[in-house]
N, C-alpha and C positions, 0 to 999 in steps of 0.2 A: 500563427500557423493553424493547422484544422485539429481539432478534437482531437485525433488520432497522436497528432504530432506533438499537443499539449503533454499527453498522457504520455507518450514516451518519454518526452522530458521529465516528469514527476519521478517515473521509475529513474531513468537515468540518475536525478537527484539523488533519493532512495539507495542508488549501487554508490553513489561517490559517499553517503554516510557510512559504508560499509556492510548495505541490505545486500542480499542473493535474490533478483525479481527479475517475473517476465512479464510482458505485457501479453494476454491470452487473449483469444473473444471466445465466449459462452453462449448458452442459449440469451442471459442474461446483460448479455455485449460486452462491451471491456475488462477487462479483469485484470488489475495488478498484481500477480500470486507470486509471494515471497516464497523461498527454499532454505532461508533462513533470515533469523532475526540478530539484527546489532546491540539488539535492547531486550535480548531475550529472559536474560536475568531479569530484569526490571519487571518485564511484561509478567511474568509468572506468578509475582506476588500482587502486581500493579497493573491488573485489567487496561486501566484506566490510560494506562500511558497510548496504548494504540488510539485513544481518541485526539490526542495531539499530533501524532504522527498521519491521520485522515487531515483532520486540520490543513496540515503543511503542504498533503498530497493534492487537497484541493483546489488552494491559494496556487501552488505550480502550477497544476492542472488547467485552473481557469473553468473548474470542471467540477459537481459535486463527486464526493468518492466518502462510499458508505464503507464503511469496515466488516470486515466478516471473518475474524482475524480468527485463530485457534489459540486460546487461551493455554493448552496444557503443557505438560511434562516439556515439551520442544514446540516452543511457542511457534507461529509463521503468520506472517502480514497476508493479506487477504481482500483487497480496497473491490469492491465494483464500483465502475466510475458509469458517473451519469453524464448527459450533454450541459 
């Protein structure tokens, strides 16, 4: 499929893990923005975990997908996807 359709699929993945996402476009183009996280607890102590979960978004994707995630109190996923 086109980029577009890649990237829907990621998110789609994403909601069948139990993520809350939408696929946006920005000034910065695609944007995967979570409304909540399934790994929220994890993410809060464990930065870290969002760089596996880019990982997975971009292997779906087919797509690089940078994280820009919000680490705090109520964490949320955050990918901009590249071509």
């Amino acid at each position: 499929g086109t980029v577009e359709q890649r990237i829907e699929a990621a998110a789609a993945a994403l909601i069948a893990l139990g993520g809350d996402v939408e696929v946006t476009r920005t000034d910065e183009g695609l944007v995967i923005q979570g409304h909540g996280c399934p790994l929220g607890r994890a993410v809060s102590s464990r930065p870290e975990v969002c760089t596996a979960v880019e990982s997975f978004v971009s292997d779906v994707a087919g797509a690089t997908a940078i994280q820009r995630c919000d680490h705090g109190e109520r964490p949320r996923c955050r990918f901009a996807m590249g071509e």
